[in-house]
C-alpha positions in Angstrom: 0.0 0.0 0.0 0.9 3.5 -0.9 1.6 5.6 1.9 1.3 8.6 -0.7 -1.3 10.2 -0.5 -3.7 10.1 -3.7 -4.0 13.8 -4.8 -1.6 16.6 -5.2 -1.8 19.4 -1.6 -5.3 20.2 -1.4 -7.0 22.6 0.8 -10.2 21.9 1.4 -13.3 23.9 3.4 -16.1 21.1 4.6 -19.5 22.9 5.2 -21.9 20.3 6.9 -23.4 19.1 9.7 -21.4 18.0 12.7 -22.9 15.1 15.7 -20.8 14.2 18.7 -21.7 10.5 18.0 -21.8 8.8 14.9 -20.8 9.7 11.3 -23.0 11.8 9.7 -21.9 15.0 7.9 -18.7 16.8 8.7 -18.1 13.9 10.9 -17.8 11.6 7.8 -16.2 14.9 5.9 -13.2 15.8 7.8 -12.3 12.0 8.6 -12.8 10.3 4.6 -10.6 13.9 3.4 -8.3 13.6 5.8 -7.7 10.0 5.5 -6.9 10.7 2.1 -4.5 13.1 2.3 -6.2 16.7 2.4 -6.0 19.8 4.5 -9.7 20.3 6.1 -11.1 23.3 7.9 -14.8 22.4 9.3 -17.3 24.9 9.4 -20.4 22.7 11.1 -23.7 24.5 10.1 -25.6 21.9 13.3 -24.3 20.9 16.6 -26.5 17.7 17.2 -25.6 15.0 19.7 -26.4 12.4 17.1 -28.2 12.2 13.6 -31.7 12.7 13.5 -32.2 8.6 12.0 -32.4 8.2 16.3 -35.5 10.0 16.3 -34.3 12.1 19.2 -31.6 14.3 19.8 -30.3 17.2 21.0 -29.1 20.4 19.9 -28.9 23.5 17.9 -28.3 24.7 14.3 -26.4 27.2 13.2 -27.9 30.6 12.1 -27.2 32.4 8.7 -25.1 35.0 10.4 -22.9 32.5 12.5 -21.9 31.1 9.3 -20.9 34.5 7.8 -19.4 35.0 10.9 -17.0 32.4 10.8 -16.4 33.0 8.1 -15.0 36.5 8.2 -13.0 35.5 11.4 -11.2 33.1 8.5 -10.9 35.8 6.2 -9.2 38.7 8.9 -6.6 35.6 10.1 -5.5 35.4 6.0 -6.7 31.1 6.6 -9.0 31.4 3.7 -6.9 29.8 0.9 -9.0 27.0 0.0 -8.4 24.7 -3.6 -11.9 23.1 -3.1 -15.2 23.6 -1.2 -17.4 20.7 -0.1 -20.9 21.7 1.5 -23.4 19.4 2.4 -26.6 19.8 4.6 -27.2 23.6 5.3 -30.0 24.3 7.7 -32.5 27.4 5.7 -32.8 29.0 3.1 -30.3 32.1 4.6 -28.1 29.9 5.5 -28.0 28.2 2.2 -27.3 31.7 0.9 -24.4 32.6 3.5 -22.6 29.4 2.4 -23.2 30.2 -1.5 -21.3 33.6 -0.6 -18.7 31.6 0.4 -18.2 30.1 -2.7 -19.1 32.8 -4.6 -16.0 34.9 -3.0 -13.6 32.2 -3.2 -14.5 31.6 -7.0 -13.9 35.8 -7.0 -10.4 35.7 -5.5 -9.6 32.7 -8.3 -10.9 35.0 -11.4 -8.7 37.7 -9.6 -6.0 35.9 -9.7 -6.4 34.5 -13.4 -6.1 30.9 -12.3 -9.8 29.7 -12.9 -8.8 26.1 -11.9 -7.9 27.1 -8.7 -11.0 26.8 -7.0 -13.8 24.1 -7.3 -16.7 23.9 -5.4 -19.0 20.6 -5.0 -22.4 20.9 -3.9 -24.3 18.6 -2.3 -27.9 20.1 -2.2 -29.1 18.0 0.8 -33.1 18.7 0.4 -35.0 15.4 0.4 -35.2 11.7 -0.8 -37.9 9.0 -1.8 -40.2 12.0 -2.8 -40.3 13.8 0.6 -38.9 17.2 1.5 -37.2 17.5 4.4 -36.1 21.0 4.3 -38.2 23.8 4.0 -39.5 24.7 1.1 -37.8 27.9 0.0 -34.2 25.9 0.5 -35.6 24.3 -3.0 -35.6 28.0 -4.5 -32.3 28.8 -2.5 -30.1 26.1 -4.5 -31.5 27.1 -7.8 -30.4 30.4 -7.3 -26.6 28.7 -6.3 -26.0 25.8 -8.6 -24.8 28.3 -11.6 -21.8 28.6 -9.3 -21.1 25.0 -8.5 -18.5 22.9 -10.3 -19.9 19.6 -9.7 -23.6 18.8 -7.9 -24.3 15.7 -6.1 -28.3 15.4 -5.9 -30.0 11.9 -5.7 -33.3 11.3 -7.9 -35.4 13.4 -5.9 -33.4 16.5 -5.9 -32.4 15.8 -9.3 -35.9 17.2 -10.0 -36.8 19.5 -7.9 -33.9 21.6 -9.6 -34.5 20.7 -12.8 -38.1 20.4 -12.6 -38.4 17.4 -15.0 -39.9 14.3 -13.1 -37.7 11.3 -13.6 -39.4 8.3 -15.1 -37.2 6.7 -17.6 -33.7 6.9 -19.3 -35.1 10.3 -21.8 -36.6 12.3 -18.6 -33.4 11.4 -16.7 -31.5 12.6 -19.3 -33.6 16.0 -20.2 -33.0 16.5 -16.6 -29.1 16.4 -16.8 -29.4 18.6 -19.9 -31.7 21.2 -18.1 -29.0 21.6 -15.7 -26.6 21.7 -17.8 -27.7 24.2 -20.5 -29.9 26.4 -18.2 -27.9 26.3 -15.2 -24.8 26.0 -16.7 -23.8 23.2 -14.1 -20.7 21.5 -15.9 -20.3 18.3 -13.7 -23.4 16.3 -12.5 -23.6 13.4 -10.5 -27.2 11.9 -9.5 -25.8 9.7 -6.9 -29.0 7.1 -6.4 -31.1 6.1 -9.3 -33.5 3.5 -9.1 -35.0 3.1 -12.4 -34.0 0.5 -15.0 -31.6 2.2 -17.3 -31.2 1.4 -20.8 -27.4 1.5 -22.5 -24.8 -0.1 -23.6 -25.5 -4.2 -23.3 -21.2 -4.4 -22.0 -20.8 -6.9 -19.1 -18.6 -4.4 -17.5 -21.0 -2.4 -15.4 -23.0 -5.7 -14.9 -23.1 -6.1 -11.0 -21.5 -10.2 -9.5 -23.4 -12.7 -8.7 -24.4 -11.9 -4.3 -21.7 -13.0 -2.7 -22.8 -11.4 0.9 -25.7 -12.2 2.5 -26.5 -8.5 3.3 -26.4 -8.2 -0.4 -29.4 -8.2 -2.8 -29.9 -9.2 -6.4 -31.3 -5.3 -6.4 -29.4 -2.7 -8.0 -29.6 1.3 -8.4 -27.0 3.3 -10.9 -24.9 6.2 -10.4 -25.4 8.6 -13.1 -23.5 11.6 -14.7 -22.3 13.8 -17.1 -19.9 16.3 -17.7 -20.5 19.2 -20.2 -19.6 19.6 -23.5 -18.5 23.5 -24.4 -22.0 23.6 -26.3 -23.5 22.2 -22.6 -24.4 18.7 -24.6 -24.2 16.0 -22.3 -21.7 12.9 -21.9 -23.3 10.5 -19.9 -22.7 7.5 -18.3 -24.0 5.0 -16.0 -22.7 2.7 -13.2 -24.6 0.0 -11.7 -24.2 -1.3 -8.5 -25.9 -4.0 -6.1 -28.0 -3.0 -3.0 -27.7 -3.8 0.5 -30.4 -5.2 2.7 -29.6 -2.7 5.2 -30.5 1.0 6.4 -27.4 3.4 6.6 -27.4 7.0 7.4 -24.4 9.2 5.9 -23.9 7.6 2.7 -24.2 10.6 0.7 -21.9 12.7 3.2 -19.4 9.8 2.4 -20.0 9.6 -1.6 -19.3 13.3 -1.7 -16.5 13.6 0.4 -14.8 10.6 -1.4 -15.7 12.4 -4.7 -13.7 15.4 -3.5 -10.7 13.5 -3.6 -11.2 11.4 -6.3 -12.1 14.3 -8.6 -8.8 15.8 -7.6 -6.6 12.6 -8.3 -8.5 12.0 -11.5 -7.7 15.4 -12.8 -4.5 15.2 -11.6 -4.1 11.9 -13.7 -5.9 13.1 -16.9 -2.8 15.9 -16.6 0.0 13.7 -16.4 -1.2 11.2 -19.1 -1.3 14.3 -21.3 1.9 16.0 -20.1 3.1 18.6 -22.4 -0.5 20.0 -23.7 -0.3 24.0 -23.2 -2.1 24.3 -20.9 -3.6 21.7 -18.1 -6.8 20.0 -17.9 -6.5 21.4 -13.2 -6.1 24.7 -15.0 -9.5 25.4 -16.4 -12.6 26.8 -14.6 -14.2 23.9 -13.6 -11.8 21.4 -15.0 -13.6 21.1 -18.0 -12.2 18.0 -20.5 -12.3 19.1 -24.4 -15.2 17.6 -26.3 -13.2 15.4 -28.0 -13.1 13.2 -24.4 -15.4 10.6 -24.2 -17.9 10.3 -21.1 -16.0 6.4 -20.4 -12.6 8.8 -20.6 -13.7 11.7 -18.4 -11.8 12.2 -14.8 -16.0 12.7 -13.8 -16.4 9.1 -14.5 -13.2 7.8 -13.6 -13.7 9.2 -9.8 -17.5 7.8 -9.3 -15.7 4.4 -10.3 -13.5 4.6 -7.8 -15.9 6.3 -5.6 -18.2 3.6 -5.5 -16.0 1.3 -5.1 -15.0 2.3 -1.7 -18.9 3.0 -1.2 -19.1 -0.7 -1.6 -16.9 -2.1 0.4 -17.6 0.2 3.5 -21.2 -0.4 3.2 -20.4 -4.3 2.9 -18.8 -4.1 6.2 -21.2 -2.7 8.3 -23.3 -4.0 7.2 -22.2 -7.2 8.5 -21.3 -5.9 11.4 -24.9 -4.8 12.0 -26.4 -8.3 10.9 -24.1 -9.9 13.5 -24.7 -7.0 16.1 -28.4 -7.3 15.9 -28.6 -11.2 15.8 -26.4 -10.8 18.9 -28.7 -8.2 20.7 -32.1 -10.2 19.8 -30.4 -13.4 21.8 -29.5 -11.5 24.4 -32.8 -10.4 25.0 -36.4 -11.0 23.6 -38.3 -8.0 25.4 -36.5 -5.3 24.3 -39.2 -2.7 23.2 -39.5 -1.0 19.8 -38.3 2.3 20.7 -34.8 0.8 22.4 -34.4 -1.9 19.6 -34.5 1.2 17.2 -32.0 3.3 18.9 -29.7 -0.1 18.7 -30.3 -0.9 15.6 -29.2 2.8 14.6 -25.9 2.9 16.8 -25.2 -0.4 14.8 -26.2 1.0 10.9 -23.2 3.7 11.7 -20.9 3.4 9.3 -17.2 1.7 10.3 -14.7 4.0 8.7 -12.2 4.4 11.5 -10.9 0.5 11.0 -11.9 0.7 7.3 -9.5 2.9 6.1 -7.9 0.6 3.4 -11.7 0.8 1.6 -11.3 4.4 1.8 -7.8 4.5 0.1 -7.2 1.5 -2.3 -10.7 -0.3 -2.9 -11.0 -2.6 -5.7 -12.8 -1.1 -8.4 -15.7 -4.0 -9.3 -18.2 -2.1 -11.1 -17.6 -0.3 -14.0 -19.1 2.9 -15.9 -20.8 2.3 -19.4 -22.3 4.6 -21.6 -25.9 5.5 -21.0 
């Protein structure tokens, strides 16, 4: 194993949500960036003693003005050189705003400094899933207003179309709704991290999930799907499919987009050195934008949800085994155990196990493979 780290110095501000117990948010954040190699500065937009899966918890959020707060005490100290932004759940609409003013300055001081590749920001608009909302309702019109100034977004089906506002059915809505953000948003990199429809595409074996192997493993799948822009705002799609676990987790899309961080960065990095000698570099552009001549299999976009996933996998494979045995454990123990405490269990047991995990994190075998959609 490498004990170099994956991506070039990268500076990195994590905006998210921060509990004293499990891994949820900037808890999963800081940890999966560090791990891999990356200077982090945590700015925690909720203070909660433990995700809200518990059904109970305690704490505060953070207001609008906190956040712009601490932020201008980073500015005054001069410790506001960041390469990329990461910002995941943002509690209100204001708040939503006071972060996109983050990004929106640090994109400023990049286009000051003529070095648009300097800065990238991904965005994570943590609104809803499975058809519910829950965030209020003007956070929906908040990240409209914000995703022109994202590099790369990370919605799942749902928020997929509440900012695009094309209802997913099938492969054409899913991809008029990639194009929609791409050509009237301007969004150059998307990634809809959990789509549950059947996808039609190329008929390669490549993508094509193995036979279950776990028992916590289903013969259900989802796909990964995304696109990076061509300079016309056509899409290059692609697809990745991958199995489904018979289990509950909380924090999986904190840990898909701080692992996408990194592997965005390495990939670009990569892309540069493969093409070494090119005028100018691929981590140069705004929004690291590959020529048109790149195809979607070939883009560092794809490359990284590959990889991505792959650790996704694994880390999800292993606790989820660890909660089947936990529980099984638990239930012996003790048949009276009332609903309410056998909840709160089962939750401390669905926490994902990075700490001891970290070989997942940094060199997972990559099993399932991207394919043109």
């Amino acid at each position: 194993m490498s004990a170099e780290p994956p991506v070039p110095e990268t500076s990195v501000l994590a905006v998210a949500s921060h509990v004293v117990s499990g891994n949820v948010g900037n808890k999963i954040a800081v940890f999966v960036l560090q791990s891999m190699g990356c200077d982090v500065s945590a700015l925690n937009t909720v203070q909660f003693s433990n995700h809200t899966g518990y059904k109970q918890w305690k704490g505060t959020r953070v207001s609008a003005q906190e956040i712009t707060d601490l932020w201008d005490g980073l500015k005054q100290s001069y410790l506001d050189g960041f390469d990329m932004m990461l910002s995941g759940y943002v509690p209100g609409a204001p708040a939503v705003e006071a972060v996109g003013n983050i990004a929106k300055e640090l994109r400023h001081k990049s286009e000051e400094a003529r070095r648009l590749g300097s800065f990238f920001w991904v965005l994570d608009p943590v609104m809803g899933d499975n058809g519910r909302l829950y965030v209020a309702d003007d956070v929906v019109p908040a990240y409209k207003s914000l995703i022109p100034y994202a590099d790369l977004i990370l919605p799942n089906q749902f928020e997929a179309e509440l900012l695009s506002g094309v209802k997913i059915t099938d492969s054409a809505s899913l991809e008029q709704a990639i194009r929609v953000l791409h050509q009237e948003y301007g969004v150059p990199h998307i990634v809809i991290t959990s789509v549950s429809l059947s996808l039609s595409g190329s008929s390669s074996s490549a993508s094509t999930p193995t036979p279950c192997t776990s028992p916590t493993q289903t013969s259900r799948t989802m796909s990964v799907v995304g696109s990076t822009m061509t300079s016309n705002g056509q899409p290059r799609l692609f697809k990745i499919l991958f199995p489904v676990f018979e289990c509950y987790f909380s924090g999986t899309g904190d840990m898909f987009a701080a692992l996408m961080v990194v592997r965005m960065r390495e990939a670009v990095s990569n892309f540069d050195l493969k093409r070494n000698g090119e005028d100018e570099t691929l981590g140069e552009r705004r929004s690291w934008l590959s020529n048109d001549d790149v195809d979607a299999l070939d883009l560092p976009l794809t490359k990284a949800a590959e990889k991505v996933l792959a650790s996704m996998h694994e880390v999800l494979a292993r606790t989820c085994e660890g909660m089947t045995a936990e529980m099984k454990e638990v239930k012996a123990r003790s048949q009276d155990i009332d609903e309410k405490t056998l909840h709160l269990i089962r939750s401390r047991a669905a926490e994902l196990k990075l700490a001891r995990n970290l070989g997942c994190l940094r060199n997972p075998a990559v099993e399932y493979r991207a394919e043109k959609l």
